[in-house]
C-alpha positions as CSV (number, residue, x, y, z in Angstrom):
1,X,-5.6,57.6,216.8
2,X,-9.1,59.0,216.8
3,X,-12.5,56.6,216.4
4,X,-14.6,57.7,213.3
5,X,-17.7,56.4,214.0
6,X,-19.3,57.3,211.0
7,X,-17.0,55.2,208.7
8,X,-17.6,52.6,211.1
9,X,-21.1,52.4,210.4
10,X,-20.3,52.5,206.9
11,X,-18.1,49.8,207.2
12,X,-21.2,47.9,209.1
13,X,-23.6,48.0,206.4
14,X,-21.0,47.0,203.9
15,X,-20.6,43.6,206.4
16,X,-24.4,43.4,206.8
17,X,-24.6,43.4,203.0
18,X,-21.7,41.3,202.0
19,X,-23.0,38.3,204.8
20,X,-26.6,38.8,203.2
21,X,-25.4,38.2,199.6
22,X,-23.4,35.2,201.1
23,X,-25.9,33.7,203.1
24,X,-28.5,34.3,200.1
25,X,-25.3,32.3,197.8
26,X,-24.8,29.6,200.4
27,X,-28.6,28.5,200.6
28,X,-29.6,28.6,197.2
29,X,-31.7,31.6,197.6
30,X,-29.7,33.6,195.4
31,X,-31.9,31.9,192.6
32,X,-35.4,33.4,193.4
33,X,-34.1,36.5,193.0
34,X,-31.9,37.1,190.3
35,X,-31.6,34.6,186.9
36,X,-29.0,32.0,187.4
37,X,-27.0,32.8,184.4
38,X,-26.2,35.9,186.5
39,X,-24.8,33.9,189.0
40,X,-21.3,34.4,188.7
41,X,-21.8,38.6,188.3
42,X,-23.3,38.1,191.2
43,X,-20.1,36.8,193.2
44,X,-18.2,38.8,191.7
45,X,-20.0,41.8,193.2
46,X,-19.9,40.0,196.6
47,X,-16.3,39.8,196.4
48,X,-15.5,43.7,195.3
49,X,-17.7,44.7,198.1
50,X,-15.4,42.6,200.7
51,X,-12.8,44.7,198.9
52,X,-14.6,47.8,199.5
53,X,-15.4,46.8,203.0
54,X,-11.7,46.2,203.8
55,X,-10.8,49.4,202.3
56,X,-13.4,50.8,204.8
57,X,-12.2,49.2,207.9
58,X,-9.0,50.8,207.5
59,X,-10.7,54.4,207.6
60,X,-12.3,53.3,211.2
61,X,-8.8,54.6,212.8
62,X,-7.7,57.6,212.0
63,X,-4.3,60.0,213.0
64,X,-5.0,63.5,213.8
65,X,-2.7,65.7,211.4
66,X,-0.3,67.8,212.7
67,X,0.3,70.9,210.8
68,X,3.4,73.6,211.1
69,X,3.0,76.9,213.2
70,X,0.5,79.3,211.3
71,X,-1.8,76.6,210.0
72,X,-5.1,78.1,208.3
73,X,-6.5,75.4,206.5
74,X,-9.3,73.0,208.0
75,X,-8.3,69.3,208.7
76,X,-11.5,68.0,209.9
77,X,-12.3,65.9,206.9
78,X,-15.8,64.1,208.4
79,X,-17.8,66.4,209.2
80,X,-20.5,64.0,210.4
81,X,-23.4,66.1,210.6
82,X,-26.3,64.2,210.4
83,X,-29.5,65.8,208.3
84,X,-32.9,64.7,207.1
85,X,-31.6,63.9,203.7
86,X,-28.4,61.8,205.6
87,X,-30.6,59.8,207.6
88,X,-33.0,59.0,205.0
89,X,-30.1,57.8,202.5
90,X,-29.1,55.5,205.1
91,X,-32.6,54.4,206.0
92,X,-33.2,53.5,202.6
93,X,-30.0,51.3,202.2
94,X,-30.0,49.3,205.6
95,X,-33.7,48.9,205.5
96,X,-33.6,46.5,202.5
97,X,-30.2,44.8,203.9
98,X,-32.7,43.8,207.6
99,X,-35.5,43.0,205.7
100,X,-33.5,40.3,203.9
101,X,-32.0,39.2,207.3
102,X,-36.0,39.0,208.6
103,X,-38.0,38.1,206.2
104,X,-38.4,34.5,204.8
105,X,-38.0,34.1,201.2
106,X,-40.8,32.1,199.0
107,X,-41.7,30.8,195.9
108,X,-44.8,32.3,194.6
109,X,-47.0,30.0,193.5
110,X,-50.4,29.2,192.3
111,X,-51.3,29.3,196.2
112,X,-50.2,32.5,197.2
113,X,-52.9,33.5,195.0
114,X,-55.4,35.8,195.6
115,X,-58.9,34.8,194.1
116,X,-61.1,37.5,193.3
């Protein structure tokens, strides 16, 4: 059994996500960013993505494949090269997911205002 690190990172910001979209569900928060009738879509997402997420874990641990005498075909299947355009893909989704985590969410109202 061989450690993919890769999919376990995947699998990490699938977690991050699904606990954000939980935690936003469980403290009412939900509601200053999406329109309640969409409530229910909403959960619904949530729960695919634990779905997903499971289906994710499972690709953390992998087997080797063992091939007959004579093999020519390649059976590495994760490259995991990491380039520019990899990192910024994954920037740009986790950086929204810690930003939720971080930042405190706030109804904007006639004080927030700027006067000018």
């Amino acid at each position: 059994m061989r450690f993919s690190f890769i999919h376990a990172f995947r699998s990490m910001i699938l977690l991050l996500f699904v606990l954000l979209m939980g935690n936003l569900h469980y403290s009412g928060d939900i509601f200053m960013l999406i329109n309640p009738d969409y409530q229910n879509l909403n959960g619904l997402a949530v729960f695919i993505l634990v779905i997903l997420f499971l289906v994710q874990l499972q690709r953390v641990w992998f087997q080797i494949e063992v091939c007959g005498y004579a093999c020519e075909h390649d059976h590495v299947h994760d490259k995991g090269s990491l380039n520019i355009k990899t990192c910024l893909a994954y920037l740009i989704i986790v950086f929204p997911i810690f930003m939720g985590f971080i930042l405190p969410f706030t109804w904007m109202h006639q004080s927030l205002q700027i006067e000018g």
